[in-house]
N, C-alpha and C positions, 0 to 999 in steps of 0.2 A: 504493500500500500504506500504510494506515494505520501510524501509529507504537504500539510495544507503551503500553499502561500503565504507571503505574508502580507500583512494589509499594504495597500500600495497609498501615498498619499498625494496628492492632485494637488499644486497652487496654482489660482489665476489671477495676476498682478495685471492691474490697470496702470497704465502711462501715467507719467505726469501731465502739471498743469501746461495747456498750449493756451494763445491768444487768444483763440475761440471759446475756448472754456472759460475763460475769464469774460470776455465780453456777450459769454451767452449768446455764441451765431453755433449750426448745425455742422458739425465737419463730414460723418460720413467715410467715403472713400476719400476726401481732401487730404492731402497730407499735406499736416501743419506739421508746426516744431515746436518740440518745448518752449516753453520759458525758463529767463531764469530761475523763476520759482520752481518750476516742475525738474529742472535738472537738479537742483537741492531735493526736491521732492523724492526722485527716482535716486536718488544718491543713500539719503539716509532708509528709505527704501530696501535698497541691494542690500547694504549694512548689515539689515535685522533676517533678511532674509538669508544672505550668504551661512549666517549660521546652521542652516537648517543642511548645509552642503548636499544641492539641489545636485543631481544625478544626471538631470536634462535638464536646456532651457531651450524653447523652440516662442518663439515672435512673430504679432502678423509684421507683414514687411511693410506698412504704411510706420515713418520716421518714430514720430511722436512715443510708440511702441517699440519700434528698433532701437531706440538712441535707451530708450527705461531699461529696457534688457541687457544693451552692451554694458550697462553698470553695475546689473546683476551679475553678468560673465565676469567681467573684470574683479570683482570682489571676490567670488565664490571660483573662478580660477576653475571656469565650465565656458566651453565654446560655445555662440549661439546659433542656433537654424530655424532657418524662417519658413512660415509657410504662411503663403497670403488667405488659408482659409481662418485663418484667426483672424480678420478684419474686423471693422465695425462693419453696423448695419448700413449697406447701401440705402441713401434719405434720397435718392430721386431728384424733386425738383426743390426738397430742401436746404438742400445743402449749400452754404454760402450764405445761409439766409439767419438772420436775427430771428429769437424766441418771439418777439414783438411783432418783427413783420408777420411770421404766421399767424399770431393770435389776429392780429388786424384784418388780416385777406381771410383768416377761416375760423373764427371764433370758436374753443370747442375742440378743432380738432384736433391740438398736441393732448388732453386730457384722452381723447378717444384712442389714442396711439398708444399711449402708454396704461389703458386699463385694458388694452383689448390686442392680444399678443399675434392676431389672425392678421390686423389692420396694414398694409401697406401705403408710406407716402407713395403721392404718384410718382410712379417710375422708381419708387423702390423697393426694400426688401420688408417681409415680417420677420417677427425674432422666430415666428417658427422655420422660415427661409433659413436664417443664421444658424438656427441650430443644426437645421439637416446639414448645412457644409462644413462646421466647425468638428460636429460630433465623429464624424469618422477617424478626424485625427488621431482623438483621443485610442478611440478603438483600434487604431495601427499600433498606439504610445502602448497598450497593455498587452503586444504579444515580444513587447522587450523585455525578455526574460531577465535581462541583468538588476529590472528595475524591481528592485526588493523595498528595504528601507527606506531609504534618502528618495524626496519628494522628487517627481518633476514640475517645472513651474513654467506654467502659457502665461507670456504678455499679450494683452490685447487690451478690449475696452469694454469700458463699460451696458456697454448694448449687447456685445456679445457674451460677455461673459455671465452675464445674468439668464441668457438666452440658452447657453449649455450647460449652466445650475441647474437650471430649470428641467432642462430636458432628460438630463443626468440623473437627478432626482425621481422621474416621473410624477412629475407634479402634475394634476389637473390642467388644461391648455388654460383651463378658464382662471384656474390659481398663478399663472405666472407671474401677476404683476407684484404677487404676495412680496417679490425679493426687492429692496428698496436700490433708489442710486445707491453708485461707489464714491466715494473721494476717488481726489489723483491719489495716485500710487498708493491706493487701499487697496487689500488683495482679499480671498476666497480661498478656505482649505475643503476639501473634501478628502474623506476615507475608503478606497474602494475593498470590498469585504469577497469571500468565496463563501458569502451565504444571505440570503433574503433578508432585507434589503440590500440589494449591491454596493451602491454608492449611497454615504452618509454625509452629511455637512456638517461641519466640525467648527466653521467659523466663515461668520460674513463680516467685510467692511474693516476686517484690520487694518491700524495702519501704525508708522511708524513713529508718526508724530501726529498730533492734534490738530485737524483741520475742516473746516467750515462750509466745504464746498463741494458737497456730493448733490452731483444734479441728475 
């Protein structure tokens, strides 16, 4: 009789602060770049995280997420690889756009986006859209056997990674919006098990330091 596994443990770290997320516009596939706040962000970040001497670290390839993770590497002395299905949610025709302009052209409809996980901006993605492309990663990420102990950790964003909590979990489609924003560089633990329930969530919205701006 084989011996069980061991529990495998999953982080998913959100980038730091970009200009966009400060001045509340939609980035999307946009690739912004930190600030200097969000590279202090993604710095003290790596720090708390490199302790946990992450086994993997794999990044969507939009900047904002690439530049968080190369901090991670560099600290925890782990190579990064990208895979663009970690992105955000493709926002369609909002992206570029201030929180205010859409309130004003469509009163209502960022509240219907974010209660309602099926919802598509035009021309873009649902979180269930995100999930389907993001999830498989993972499922490639659990047939590396080397990956015992020490976590692997996804850079991505907050859209997504609430969107492959979510999926990961099995949560009701209609329970997804249950999981709240992340801050920048607040991450996600899950515990993957070899027994019912699979995956467990261990922890939402860590962060490294105290900050005020989970959108």
């Amino acid at each position: 009789m084989s011996a069980p596994l061991p529990v495998r443990r999953l982080v998913l770290l959100r980038h730091g602060q970009t200009e966009y997320n400060a001045a509340g516009r939609m980035q999307g596939h946009l690739d912004t770049d930190l600030t200097d706040l969000g590279r202090r962000q993604a710095d003290l970040a790596a720090r708390e995280l490199a302790t946990l001497r992450p086994h993997r670290i794999v990044t969507s390839d939009l900047r904002r997420a690439h530049d968080t993770a190369r901090a991670l590497g560099t600290h925890a002395e782990v190579p990064v690889e990208t895979d663009p299905r970690l992105r955000e949610t493709h926002l369609g025709d909002w992206q570029g756009l201030s929180h205010t302009d859409i309130d004003a052209s469509s009163p209502g409809i960022r509240e219907t986006w974010r209660s309602d996980s099926e919802f598509r901006p035009p021309g873009g993605e649902s979180r269930l859209d995100v999930a389907a492309r993001a999830r498989p990663l993972v499922e490639e990420l659990l047939s590396d056997a080397a990956w015992t102990a020490d976590p692997v950790v996804l850079v991505a964003h907050g859209g997504t990674i609430a969107a492959l909590t979510a999926s990961l979990l099995a949560l009701p489609v209609e329970s997804w919006p249950v999981l709240g924003g992340l801050g920048n560089a607040s991450w996600v633990q899950l515990s993957r098990y070899e027994s019912e329930p699979p995956w467990r969530l261990d922890i939402w919205n860590a962060t490294a330091a105290v900050a005020g701006d989970v959108l």
